[in-house]
C-alpha positions as CSV (number, residue, x, y, z in Angstrom):
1,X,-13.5,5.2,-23.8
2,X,-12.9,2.5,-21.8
3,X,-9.9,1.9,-19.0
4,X,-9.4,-2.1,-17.7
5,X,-9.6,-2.3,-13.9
6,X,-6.4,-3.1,-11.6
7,X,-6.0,-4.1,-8.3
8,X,-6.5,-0.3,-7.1
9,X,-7.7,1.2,-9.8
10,X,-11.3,1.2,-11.1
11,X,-12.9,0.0,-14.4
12,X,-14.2,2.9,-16.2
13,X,-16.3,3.4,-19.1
14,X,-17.8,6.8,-21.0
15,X,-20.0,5.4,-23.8
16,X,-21.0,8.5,-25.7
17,X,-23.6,7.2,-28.0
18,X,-25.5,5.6,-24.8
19,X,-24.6,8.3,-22.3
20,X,-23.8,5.5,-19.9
21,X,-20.3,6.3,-17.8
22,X,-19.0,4.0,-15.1
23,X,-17.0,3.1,-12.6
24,X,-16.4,-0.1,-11.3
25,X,-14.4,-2.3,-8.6
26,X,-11.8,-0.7,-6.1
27,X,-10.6,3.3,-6.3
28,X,-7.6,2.4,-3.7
29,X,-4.9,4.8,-5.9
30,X,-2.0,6.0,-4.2
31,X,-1.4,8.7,-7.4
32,X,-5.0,9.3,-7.6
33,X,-5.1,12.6,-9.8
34,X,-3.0,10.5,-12.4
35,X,-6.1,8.3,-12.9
36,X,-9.1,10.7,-11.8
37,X,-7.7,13.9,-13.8
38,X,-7.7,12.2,-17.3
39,X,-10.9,11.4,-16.0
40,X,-12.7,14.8,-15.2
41,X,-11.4,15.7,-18.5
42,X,-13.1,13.4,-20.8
43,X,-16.4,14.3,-18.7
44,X,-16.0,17.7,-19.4
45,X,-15.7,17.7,-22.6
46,X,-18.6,14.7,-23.2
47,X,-20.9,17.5,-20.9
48,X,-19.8,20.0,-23.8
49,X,-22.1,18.2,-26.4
50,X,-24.8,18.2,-24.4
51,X,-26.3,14.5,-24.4
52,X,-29.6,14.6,-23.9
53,X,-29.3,11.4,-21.3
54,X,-26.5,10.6,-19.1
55,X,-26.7,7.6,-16.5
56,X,-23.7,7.4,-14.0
57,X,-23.3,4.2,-12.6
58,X,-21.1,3.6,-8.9
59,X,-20.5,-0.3,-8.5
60,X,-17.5,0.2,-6.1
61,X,-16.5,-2.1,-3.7
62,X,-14.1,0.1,-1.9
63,X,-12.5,3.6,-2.3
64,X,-10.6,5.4,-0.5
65,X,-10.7,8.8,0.5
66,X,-8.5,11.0,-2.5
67,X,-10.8,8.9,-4.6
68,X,-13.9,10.5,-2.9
69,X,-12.9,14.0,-3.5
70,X,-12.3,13.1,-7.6
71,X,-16.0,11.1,-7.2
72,X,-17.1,14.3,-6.2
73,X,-15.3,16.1,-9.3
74,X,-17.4,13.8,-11.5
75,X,-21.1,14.5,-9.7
76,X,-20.3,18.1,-9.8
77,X,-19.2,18.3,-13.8
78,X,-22.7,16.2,-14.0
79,X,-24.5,18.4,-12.6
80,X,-24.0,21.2,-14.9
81,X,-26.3,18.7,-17.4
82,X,-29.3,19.4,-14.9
83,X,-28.8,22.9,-15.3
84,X,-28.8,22.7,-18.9
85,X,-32.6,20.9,-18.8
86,X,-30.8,17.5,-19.3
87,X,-31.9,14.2,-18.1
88,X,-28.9,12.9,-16.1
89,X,-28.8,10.5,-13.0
90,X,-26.8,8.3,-10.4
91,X,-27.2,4.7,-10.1
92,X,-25.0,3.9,-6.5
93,X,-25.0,0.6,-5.9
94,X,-24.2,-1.7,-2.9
95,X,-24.1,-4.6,-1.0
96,X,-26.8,-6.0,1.9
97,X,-23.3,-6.0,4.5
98,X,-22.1,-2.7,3.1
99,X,-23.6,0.0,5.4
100,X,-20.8,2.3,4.6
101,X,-20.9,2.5,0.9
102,X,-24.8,2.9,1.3
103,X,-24.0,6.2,3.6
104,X,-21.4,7.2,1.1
105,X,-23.8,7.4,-1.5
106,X,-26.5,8.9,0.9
107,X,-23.5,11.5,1.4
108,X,-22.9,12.5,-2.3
109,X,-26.8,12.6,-2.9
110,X,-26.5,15.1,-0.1
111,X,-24.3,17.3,-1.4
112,X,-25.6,17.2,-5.1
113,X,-29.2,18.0,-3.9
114,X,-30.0,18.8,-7.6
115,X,-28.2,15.3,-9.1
116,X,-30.9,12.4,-9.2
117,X,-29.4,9.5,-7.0
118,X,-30.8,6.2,-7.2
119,X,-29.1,4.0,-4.3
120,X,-29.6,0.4,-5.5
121,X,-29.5,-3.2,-3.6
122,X,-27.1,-5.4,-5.2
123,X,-28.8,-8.6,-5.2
């Protein structure tokens, strides 16, 4: 499942037989549950089958902040993978002038103690 980026809106991908999901670009929605809850769905439904690997991968340059709290969504659903004795993790990338995506990232790992985060260096 695949949706095509916009100017607010994110690309995002959920590759099944690779267990890769991703979103990329700018989550600057003004109708954010209209993109996020189809979202949470498919993600529920993908943690169902119980992949045996899942990599999540953040490459946003912006979002704001009703796009955090369906970010958050996402982690949580993922985390029910780890509970499950399933290999699942975070790739959060950002930028060298980007201190606040680096925090935000910092923040989620925070709060999903159990969710491997790997904060990455875009080079």
């Amino acid at each position: 499942m695949q949706i095509t980026e916009t100017n607010d809106s994110p690309y995002f991908l959920l590759d099944k037989n690779t267990g890769i999901i991703m979103l990329k670009g700018k989550s600057t929605l003004i109708l954010t549950m209209n993109f996020y809850e189809p979202i949470i769905e498919l993600i529920k439904i993908y943690v169902d089958t119980k992949p045996q690997y899942t990599k999540m991968i953040v490459d946003l340059e912006f979002f704001n902040t009703s796009s955090s709290k369906y970010i958050l969504l996402i982690f949580q659903e993922l985390r029910q993978l780890i509970s499950m004795n399933l290999k699942v993790e975070v790739d959060w990338y950002y930028t060298d002038d980007d201190e606040s995506m680096y925090e935000a990232g910092g923040d989620y790992s925070d709060i999903v103690k159990d969710l491997p985060f790997n904060l990455i260096l875009k080079k």
